[in-house]
C-alpha positions as CSV (number, residue, x, y, z in Angstrom):
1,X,0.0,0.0,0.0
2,X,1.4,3.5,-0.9
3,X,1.7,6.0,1.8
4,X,-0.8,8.2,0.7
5,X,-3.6,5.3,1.0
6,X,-2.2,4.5,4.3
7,X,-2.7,8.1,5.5
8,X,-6.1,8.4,4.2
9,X,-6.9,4.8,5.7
10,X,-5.5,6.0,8.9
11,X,-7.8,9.3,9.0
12,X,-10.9,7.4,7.9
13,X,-10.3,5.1,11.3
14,X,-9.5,7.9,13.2
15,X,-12.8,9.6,12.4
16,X,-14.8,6.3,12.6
17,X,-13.4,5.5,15.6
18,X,-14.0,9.1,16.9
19,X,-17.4,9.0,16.4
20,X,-18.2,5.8,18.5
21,X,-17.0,7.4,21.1
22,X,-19.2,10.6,20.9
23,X,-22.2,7.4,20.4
24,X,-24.1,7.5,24.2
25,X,-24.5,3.8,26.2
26,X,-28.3,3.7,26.0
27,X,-29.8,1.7,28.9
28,X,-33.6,1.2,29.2
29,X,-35.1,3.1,31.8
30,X,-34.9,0.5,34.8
31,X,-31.3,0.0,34.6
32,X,-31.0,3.9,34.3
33,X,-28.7,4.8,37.4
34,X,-31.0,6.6,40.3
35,X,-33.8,4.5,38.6
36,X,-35.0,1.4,40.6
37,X,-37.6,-1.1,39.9
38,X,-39.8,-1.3,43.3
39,X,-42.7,-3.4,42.2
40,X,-44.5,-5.0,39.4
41,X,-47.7,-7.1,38.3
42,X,-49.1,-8.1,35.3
43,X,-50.5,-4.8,34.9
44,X,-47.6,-2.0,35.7
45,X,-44.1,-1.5,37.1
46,X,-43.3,1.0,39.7
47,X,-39.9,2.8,39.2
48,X,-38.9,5.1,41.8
49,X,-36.3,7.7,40.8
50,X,-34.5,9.4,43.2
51,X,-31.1,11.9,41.6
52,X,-29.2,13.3,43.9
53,X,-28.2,16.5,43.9
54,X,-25.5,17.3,41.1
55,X,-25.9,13.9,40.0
56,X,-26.7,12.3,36.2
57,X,-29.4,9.9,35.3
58,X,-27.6,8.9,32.1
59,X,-28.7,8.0,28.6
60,X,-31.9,6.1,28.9
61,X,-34.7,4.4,26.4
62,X,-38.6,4.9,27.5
63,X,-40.5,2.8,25.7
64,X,-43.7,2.3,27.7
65,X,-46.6,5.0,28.4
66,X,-45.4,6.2,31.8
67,X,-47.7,7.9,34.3
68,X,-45.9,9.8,37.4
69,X,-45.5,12.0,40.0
70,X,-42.8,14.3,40.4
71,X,-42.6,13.9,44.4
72,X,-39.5,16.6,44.6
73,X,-37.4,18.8,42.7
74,X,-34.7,21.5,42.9
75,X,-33.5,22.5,39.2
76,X,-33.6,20.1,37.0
77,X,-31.7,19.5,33.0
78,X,-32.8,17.5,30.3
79,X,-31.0,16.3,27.3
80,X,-32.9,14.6,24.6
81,X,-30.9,12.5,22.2
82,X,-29.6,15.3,19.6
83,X,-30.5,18.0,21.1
84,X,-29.3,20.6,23.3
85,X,-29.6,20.3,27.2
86,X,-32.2,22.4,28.4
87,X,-34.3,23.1,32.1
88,X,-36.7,21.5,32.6
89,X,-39.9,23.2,34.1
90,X,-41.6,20.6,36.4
91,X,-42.7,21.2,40.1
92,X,-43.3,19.0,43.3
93,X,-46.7,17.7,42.8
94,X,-47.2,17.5,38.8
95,X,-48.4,14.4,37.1
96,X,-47.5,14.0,33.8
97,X,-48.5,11.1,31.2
98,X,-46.1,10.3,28.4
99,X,-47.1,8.0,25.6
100,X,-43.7,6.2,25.0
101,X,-45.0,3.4,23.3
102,X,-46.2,5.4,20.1
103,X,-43.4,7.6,20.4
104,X,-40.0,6.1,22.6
105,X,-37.2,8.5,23.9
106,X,-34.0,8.7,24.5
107,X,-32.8,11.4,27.3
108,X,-31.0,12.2,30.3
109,X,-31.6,13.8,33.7
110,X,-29.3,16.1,35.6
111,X,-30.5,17.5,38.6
112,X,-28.4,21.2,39.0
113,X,-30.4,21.8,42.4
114,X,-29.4,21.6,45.9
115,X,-32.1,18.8,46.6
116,X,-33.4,15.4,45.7
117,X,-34.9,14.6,42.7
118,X,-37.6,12.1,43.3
119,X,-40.0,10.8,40.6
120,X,-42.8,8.1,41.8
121,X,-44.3,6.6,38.3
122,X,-45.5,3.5,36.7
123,X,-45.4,2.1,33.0
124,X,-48.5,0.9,31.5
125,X,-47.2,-3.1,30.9
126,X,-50.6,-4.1,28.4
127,X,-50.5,-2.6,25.0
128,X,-54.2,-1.9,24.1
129,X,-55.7,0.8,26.0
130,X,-59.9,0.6,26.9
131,X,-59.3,-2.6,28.8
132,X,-60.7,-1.3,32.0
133,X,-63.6,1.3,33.0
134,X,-62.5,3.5,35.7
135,X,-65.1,5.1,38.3
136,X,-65.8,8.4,37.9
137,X,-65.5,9.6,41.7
138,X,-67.9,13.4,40.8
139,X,-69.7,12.1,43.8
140,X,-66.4,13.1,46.4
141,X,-65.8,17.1,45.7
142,X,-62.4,16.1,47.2
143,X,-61.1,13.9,44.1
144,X,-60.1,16.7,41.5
145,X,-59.5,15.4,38.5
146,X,-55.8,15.8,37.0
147,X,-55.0,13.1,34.1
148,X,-57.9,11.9,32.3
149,X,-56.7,10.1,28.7
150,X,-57.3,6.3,26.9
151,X,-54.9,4.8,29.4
152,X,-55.0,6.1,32.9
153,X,-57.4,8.3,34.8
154,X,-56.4,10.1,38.0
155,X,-57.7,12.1,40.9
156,X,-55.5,14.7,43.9
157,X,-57.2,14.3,46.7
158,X,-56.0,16.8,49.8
159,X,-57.0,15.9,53.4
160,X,-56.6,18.4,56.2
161,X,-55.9,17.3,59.6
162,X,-59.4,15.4,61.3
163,X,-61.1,15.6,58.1
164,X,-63.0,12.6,56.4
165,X,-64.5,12.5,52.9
166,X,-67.2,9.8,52.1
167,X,-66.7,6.7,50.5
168,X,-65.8,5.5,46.8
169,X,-66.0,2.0,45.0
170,X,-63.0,1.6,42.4
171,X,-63.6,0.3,39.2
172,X,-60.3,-0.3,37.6
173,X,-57.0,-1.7,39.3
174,X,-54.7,1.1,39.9
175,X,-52.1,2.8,41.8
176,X,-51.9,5.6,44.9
177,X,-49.2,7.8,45.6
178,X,-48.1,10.0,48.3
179,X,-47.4,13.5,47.6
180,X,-47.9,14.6,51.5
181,X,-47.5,11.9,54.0
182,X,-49.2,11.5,57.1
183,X,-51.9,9.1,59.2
184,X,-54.6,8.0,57.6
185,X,-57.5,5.7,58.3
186,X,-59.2,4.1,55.5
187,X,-62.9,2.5,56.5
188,X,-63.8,-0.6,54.2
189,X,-67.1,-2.0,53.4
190,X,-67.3,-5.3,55.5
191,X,-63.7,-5.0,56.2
192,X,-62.2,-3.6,59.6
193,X,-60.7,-0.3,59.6
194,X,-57.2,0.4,58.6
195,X,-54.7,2.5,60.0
196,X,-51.9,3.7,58.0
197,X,-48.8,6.3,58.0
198,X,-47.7,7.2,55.1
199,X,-44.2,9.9,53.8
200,X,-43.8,11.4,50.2
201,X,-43.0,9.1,47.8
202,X,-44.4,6.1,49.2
203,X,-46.7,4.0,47.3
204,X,-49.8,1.4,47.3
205,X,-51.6,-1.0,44.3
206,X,-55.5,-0.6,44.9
207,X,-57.1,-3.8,43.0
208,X,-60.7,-3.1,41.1
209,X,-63.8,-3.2,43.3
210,X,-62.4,-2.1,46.6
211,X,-65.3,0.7,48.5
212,X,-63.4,3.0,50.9
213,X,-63.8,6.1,52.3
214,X,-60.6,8.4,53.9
215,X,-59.8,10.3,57.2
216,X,-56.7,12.2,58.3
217,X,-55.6,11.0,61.6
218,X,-52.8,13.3,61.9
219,X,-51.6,16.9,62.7
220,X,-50.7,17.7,59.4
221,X,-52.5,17.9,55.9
222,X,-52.0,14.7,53.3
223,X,-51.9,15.2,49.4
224,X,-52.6,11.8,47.8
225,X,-53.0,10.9,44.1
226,X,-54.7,7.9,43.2
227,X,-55.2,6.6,39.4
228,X,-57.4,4.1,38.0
229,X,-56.0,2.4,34.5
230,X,-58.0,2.2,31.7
């Protein structure tokens, strides 16, 4: 081989070999760091995600529609595959719904605050939505509606200390999170009373059919959302 061909072979590597390195390590979501698996059925799995401050969540792939909570933030960058990092304007308390199956992404999560991140969620595990009919709950002034689309339906519900709100019957399976922990006593139909203490970020699964109503036990107000699948 002449020298010339050898130079230009040796520039051609050099630039091939450059560019896998600029190539990410894409990781789906549950083996994102910070990104932990905490529970699954045949229906959803639970991911907790909890950066800490001045911490990376790294490249990961969503795939599945993904229904959260976004329990606590502090300042918060997002890069989406090729594109630009940019802040991301989220705040403690907001749901979100992101339909990843039609249309999967590829980001990562930085959080620039001082704080935890912390992101309660679950991903939608069957395919075809309309598989359940979740209740209504227009009856309990208390349940304010904040997701309503064809996969998931979900309610806030905000109890202040000593108050009770009257009973519901869930239709669909479905998940509660804690925004605001606290005690709370949940009165079943035919079923002895229940006494629980809850802190932000915990979670429960509530199977289909379940009647219940809800009173705060404790000396401080607790924010719960609750969805129903669809």
């Amino acid at each position: 081989m002449c020298s010339c061909c050898a130079l230009v072979g040796m520039a051609l590597t050099s630039r091939f070999t450059a560019a896998e390195a600029d190539e990410p390590i894409v990781v789906p979501v549950e083996r994102a760091p910070f990104h932990v698996p905490v529970f699954a059925n045949e229906y959803v799995q639970m991911l907790k995600v909890e950066i800490p401050a001045g911490r990376v969540g790294s490249w990961h792939k969503h795939s599945i529609d993904f229904a959260f909570v976004v329990s606590e933030t502090d300042g918060l960058v997002v890069q989406v595959q090729g594109q630009a990092a940019a802040p991301a304007d989220v705040k403690p308390g907001q749901v979100v719904f992101a339909g990843y199956t039609k249309a999967p992404l590829i980001h990562q999560v930085s959080n620039v605050g001082s704080g935890l991140y912390q992101v309660i969620g679950f991903e939608i595990l069957y395919p075809q939505p309309r598989r359940f009919s979740p209740s209504g709950r227009t009856e309990v002034p208390a349940y304010t509606s904040v997701i309503d689309n064809d996969r998931v339906r979900g309610w806030r519900v905000f109890l202040q200390p000593g108050q009770a709100i009257p009973a519901i019957t869930q239709t669909a399976p479905g998940v509660r999170i804690v925004q605001q922990g606290g005690y709370l006593v949940e009165t079943f139909k035919n079923q002895p009373d229940q006494e629980m203490r809850f802190d932000v970020g915990d979670f429960e699964w509530q199977p289909a059919g379940t009647t219940r109503s809800l009173k705060n036990v404790g000396a401080a107000p607790i924010e719960l959302i609750e969805f129903e699948l669809k």
